[in-house]
C-alpha positions as CSV (number, residue, x, y, z in Angstrom):
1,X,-57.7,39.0,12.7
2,X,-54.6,39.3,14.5
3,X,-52.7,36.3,15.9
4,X,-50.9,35.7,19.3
5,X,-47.1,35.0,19.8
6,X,-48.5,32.3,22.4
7,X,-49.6,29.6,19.9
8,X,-47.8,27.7,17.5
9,X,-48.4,28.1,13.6
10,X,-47.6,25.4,10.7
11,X,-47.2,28.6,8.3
12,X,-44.0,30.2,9.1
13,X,-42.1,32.5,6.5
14,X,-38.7,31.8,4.8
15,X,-37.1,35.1,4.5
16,X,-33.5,35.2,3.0
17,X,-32.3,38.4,3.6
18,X,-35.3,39.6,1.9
19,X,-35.2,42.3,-0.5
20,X,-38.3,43.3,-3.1
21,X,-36.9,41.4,-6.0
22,X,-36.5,38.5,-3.7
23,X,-40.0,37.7,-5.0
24,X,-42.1,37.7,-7.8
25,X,-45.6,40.6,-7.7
26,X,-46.3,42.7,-5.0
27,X,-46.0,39.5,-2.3
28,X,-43.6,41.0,0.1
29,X,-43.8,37.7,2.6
30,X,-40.8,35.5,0.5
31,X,-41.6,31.9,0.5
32,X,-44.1,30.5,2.6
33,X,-44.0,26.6,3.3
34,X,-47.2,25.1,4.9
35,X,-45.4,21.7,6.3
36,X,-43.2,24.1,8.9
37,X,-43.8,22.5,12.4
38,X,-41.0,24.4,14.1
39,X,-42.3,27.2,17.4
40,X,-43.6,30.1,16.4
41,X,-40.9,31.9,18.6
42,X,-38.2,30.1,16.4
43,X,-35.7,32.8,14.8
44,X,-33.9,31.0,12.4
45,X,-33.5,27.7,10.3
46,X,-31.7,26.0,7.6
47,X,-32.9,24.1,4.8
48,X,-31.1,21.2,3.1
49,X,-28.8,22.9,1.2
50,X,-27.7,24.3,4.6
51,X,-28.9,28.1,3.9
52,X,-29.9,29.8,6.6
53,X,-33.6,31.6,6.7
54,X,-35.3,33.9,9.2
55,X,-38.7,32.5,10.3
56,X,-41.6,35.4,11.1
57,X,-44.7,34.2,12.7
58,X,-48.3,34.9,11.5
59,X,-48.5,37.8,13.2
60,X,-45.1,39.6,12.6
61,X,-45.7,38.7,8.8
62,X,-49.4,40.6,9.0
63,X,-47.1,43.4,10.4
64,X,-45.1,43.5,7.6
65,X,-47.6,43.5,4.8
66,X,-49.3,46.2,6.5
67,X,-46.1,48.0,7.3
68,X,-45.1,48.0,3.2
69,X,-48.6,48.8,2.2
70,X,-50.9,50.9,4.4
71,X,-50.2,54.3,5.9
72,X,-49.9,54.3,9.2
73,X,-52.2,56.9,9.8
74,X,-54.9,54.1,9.0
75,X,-53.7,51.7,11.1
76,X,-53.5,54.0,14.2
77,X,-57.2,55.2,13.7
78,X,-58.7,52.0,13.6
79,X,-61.4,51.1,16.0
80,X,-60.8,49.4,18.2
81,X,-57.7,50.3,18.5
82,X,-54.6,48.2,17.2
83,X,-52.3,47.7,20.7
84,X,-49.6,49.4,21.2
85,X,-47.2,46.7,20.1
86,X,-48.8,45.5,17.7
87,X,-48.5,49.5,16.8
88,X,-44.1,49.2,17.4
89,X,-43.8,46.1,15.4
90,X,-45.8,48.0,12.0
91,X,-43.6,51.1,12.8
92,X,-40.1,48.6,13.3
93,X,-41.4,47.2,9.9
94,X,-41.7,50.1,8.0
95,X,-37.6,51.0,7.7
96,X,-36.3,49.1,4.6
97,X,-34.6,45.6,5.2
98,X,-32.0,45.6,2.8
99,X,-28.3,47.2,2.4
100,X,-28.7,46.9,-1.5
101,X,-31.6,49.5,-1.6
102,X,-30.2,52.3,0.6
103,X,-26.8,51.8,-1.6
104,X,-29.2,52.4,-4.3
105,X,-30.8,55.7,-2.5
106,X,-27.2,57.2,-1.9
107,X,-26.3,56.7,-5.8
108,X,-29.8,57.8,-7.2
109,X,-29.2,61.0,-4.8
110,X,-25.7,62.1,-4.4
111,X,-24.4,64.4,-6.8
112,X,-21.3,62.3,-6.7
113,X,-20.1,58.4,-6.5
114,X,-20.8,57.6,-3.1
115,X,-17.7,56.6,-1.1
116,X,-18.7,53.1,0.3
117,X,-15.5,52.7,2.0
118,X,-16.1,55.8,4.0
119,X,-19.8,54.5,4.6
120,X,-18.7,51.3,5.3
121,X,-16.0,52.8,8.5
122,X,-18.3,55.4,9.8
123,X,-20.4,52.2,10.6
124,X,-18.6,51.9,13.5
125,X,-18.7,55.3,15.0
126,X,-22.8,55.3,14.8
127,X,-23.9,56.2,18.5
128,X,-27.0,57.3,20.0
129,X,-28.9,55.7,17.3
130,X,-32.8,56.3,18.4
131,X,-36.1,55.3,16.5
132,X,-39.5,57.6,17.7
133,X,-41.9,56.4,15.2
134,X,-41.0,57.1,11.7
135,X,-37.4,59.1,12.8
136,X,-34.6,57.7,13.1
137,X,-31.5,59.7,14.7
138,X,-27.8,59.0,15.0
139,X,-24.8,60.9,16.4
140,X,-21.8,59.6,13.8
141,X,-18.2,60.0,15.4
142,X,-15.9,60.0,12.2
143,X,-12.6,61.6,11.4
144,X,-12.6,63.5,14.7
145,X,-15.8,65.6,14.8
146,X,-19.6,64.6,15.6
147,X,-22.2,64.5,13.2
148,X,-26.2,64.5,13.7
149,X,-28.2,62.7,11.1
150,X,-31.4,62.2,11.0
151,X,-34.0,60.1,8.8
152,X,-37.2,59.7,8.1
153,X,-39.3,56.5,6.3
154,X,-42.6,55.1,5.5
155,X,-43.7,51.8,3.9
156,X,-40.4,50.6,3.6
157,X,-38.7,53.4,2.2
158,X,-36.6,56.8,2.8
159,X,-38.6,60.1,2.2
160,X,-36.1,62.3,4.1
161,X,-32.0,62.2,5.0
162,X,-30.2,65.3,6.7
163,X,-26.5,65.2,8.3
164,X,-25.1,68.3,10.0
165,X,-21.9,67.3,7.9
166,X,-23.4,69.5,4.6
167,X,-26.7,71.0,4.1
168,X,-26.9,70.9,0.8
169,X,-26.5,66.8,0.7
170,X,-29.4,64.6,0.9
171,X,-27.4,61.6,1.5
172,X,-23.6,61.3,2.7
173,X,-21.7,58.8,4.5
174,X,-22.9,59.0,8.1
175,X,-26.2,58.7,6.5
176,X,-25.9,55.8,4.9
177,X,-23.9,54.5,7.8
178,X,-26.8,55.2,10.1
179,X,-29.3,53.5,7.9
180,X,-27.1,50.6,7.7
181,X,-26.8,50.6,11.8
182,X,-30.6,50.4,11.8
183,X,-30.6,47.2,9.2
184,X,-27.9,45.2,10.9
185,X,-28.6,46.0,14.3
186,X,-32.9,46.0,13.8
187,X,-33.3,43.7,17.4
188,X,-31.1,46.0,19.4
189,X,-32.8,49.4,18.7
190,X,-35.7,50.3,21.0
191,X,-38.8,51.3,19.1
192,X,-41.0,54.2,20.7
193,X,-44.6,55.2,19.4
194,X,-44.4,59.0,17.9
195,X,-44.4,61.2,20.3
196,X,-48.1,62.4,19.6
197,X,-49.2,59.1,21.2
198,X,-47.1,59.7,24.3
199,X,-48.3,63.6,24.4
200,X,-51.9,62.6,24.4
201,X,-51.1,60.6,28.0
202,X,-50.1,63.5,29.8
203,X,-51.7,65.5,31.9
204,X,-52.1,69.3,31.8
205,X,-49.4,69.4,34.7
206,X,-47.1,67.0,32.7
207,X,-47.6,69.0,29.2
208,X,-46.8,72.7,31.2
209,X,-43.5,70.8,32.7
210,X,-43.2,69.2,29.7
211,X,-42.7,72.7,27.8
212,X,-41.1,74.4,30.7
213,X,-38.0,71.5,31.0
214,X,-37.8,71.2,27.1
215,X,-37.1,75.2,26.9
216,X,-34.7,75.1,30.0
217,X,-32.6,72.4,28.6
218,X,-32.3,74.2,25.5
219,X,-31.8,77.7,26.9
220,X,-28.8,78.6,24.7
221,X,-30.4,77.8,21.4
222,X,-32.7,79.1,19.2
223,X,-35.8,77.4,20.5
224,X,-36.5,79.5,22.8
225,X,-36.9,82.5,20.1
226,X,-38.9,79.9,18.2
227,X,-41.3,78.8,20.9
228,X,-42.0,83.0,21.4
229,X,-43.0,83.1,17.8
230,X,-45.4,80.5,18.0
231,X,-47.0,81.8,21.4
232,X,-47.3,85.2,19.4
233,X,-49.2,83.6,16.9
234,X,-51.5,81.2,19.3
235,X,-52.3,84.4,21.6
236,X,-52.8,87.2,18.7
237,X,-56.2,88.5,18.4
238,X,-55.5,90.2,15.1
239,X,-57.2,88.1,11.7
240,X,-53.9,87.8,9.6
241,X,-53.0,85.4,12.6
242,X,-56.1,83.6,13.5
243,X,-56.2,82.9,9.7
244,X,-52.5,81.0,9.8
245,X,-52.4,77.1,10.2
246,X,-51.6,77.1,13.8
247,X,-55.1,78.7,15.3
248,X,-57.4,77.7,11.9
249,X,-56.5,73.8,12.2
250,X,-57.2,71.7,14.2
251,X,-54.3,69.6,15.5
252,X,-51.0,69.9,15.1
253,X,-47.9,68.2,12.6
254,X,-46.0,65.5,14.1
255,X,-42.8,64.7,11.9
256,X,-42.4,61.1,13.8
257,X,-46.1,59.7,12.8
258,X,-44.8,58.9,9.2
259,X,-44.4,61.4,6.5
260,X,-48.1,63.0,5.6
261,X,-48.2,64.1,1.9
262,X,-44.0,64.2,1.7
263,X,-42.4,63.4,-1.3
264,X,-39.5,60.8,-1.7
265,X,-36.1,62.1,-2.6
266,X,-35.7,60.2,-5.1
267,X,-38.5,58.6,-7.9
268,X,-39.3,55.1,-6.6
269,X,-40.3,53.7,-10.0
270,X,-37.6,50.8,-11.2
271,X,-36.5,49.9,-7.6
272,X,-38.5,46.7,-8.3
């Protein structure tokens, strides 16, 4: 059953800075206090002791729970189908809430202490930052050059980190300073479905301008030679081809609907 933002709710959720060791099991909801008659569009609150707590309505909070727990593979197959916002609230969900646990990531990681300092200033310089379904993406300004990092996350955690800053680093500064962007600034970034859902709305006319504008803007890189390789391989008559993933499945990846069989970086067992 899902619940409307129009109506008012006496459950609401108390949500200090939630973390998973906020509360005991598996609950992920925080404290949840039936005698709550404040709107259901209320944002904050404090109690007596003068803490202040995020409220999330009924509906939000089923987002959550499905967020941390279901793929999101289910929820976009069901029938009938979830909407669409319902959809980008699951998907807004499903990047980790608190600064603790990517701290946690970076250490578990890096080869090396992580440099919080550095983290903590590059903060600053994130730009650009840009979530399409389970990627996020970030130009980082810092001493003087421009880096691109990109991560990817499902059911409230990292499975992927890459900065153009060093290959052969899973997790660096502008990484961590991008994830922490996303947490502190979570009702400023724009959501966007993955871009599978927005493919499937175009036309034949759209997809061929799609392809044509998407190789013209990227004339001077290496896409182009990629693109060739994979219309070899889609036109090829000979078996060794037909018998490669691209003609003998059906479909094709998307690396922005969530992370299909990847592995995390780093073992989640012990991050409570």
């Amino acid at each position: 059953m899902w619940y409307d933002d129009a109506y008012d709710y006496s459950y609401v959720v108390y949500s200090p800075s939630y973390s998973g060791s906020d509360v005991e099991g598996d609950d992920p909801r925080g404290a949840v206090h039936k005698d709550q008659e404040e709107s259901n569009n209320a944002s904050t609150t404090k109690n007596a002791s003068g803490t202040l707590y995020q409220l999330l309505s009924l509906q939000d909070l089923c987002c959550r729970v499905i967020a941390l727990k279901l793929p999101f593979a289910y929820v976009e197959h069901r029938l009938p189908p979830i909407p669409d916002e319902l959809q980008l609230k699951i998907i807004g969900f499903s990047f980790p809430e608190d600064e603790q646990m990517i701290m946690k990531y970076a250490q578990f990681s890096s080869r090396s202490s992580v440099d919080v300092s550095l983290a903590e200033s590059a903060l600053g310089n994130v730009q650009t930052l840009n979530q399409i379904g389970f990627r996020l993406s970030a130009t980082v300004n810092h001493n003087r050059c421009s880096y691109y990092v990109t991560v990817y996350f499902d059911r409230g955690k990292i499975t992927f980190a890459h900065c153009s800053c060093d290959q052969s680093m899973n997790w660096c500064a502008h990484v961590i300073a991008t994830c922490l962007a996303r947490i502190k600034d979570k009702n400023t970034v724009t959501i966007r479905m993955p871009v599978s859902d927005s493919l499937h709305l175009l036309d034949q006319d759209q997809l061929l301008k799609l392809a044509h504008y998407l190789l013209y803007k990227h004339q001077n890189e290496g896409i182009i030679e990629t693109a060739q390789q994979l219309l070899d391989k889609l036109l090829s008559k000979e078996q060794k081809e037909q018998e490669e993933d691209i003609n003998a499945i059906a479909g094709a990846p998307d690396s922005t609907a969530g992370p299909e069989g990847c592995s995390l970086i780093i073992a989640w067992k012990g991050f409570g």
